[in-house]
C-alpha positions in Angstrom: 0.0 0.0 0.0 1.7 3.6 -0.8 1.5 6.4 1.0 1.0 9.8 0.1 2.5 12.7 2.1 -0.2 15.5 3.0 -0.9 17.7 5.3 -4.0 18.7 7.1 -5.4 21.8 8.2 -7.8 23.4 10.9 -9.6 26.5 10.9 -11.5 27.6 14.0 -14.1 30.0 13.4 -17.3 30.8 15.2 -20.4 30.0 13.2 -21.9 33.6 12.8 -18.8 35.0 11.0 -19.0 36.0 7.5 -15.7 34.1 6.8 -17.3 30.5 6.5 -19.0 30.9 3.4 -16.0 32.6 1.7 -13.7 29.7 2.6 -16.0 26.9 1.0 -15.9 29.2 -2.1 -12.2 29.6 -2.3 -11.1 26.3 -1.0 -13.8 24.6 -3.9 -13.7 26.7 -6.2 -10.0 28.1 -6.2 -7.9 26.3 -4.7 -9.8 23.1 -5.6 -8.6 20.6 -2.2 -9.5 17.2 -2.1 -12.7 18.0 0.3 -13.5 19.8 3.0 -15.4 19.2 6.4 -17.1 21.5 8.2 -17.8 20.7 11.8 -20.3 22.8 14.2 -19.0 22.5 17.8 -22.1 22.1 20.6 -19.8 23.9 23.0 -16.5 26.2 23.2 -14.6 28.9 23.9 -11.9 30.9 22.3 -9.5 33.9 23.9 -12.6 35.3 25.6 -12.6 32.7 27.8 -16.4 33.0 27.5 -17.9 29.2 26.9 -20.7 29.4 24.0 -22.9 26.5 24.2 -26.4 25.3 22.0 -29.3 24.9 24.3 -32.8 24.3 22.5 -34.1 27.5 23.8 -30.3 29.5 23.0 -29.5 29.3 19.0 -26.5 31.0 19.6 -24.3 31.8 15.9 -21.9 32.1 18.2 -20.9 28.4 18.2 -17.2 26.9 17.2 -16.8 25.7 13.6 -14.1 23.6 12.6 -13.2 23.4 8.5 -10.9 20.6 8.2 -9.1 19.6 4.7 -5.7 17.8 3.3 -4.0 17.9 0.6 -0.7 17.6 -1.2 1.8 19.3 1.4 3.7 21.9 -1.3 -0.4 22.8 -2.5 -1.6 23.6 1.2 1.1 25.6 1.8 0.6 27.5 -1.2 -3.1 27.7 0.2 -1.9 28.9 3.6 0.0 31.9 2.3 -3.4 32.6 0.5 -5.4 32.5 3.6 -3.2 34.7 5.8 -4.2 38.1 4.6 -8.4 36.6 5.1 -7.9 34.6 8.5 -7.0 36.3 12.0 -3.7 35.0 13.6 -4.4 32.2 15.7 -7.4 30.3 14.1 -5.2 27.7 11.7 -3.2 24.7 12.9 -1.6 22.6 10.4 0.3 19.0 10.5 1.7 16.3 8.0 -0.2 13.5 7.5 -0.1 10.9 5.4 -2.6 9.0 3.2 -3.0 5.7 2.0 -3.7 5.4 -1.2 -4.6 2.3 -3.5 
């Protein structure tokens, strides 16, 4: 089995900023990754130190969201240098991974 060398990334928003739906568009439709997962968080908190949670009576937009996508290590950095001028420091973490592939 080969392995491929990648590297993942993690971008922690909150859900009610405007900067989710810009990312889908640029990381689909630009920068065309391999996919991208977006998870919505039932609790957190960030450098406020104030914990955001989803009650049924509290919709708060104010919830974590996690994008999450690989790809080919010398294309994500290429992405990240992209990203640095949208994303406020502090909201990416990145790490090589590897994939297996056929």
């Amino acid at each position: 089995m080969k392995h491929s060398d990648v590297m993942m990334v993690r971008i922690y928003l909150t859900e009610g900023e405007t900067l989710l739906k810009t990312l889908l568009a640029k990381l689909h439709d630009e920068e065309k990754v391999r996919g991208v997962t977006v998870f919505r968080g039932i609790s957190g908190f960030g450098r406020s130190g104030k914990v955001h949670s989803s009650t049924l009576l509290d919709l708060s937009l104010d919830l974590p969201v996690v994008i999450e996508f690989f790809d080919q290590s010398a294309k994500v950095a290429r992405i990240l240098s992209h990203l640095k001028n949208v994303l406020p420091p502090g909201h990416v973490v990145s790490w090589r991974a590897s994939v297996n592939e056929g």
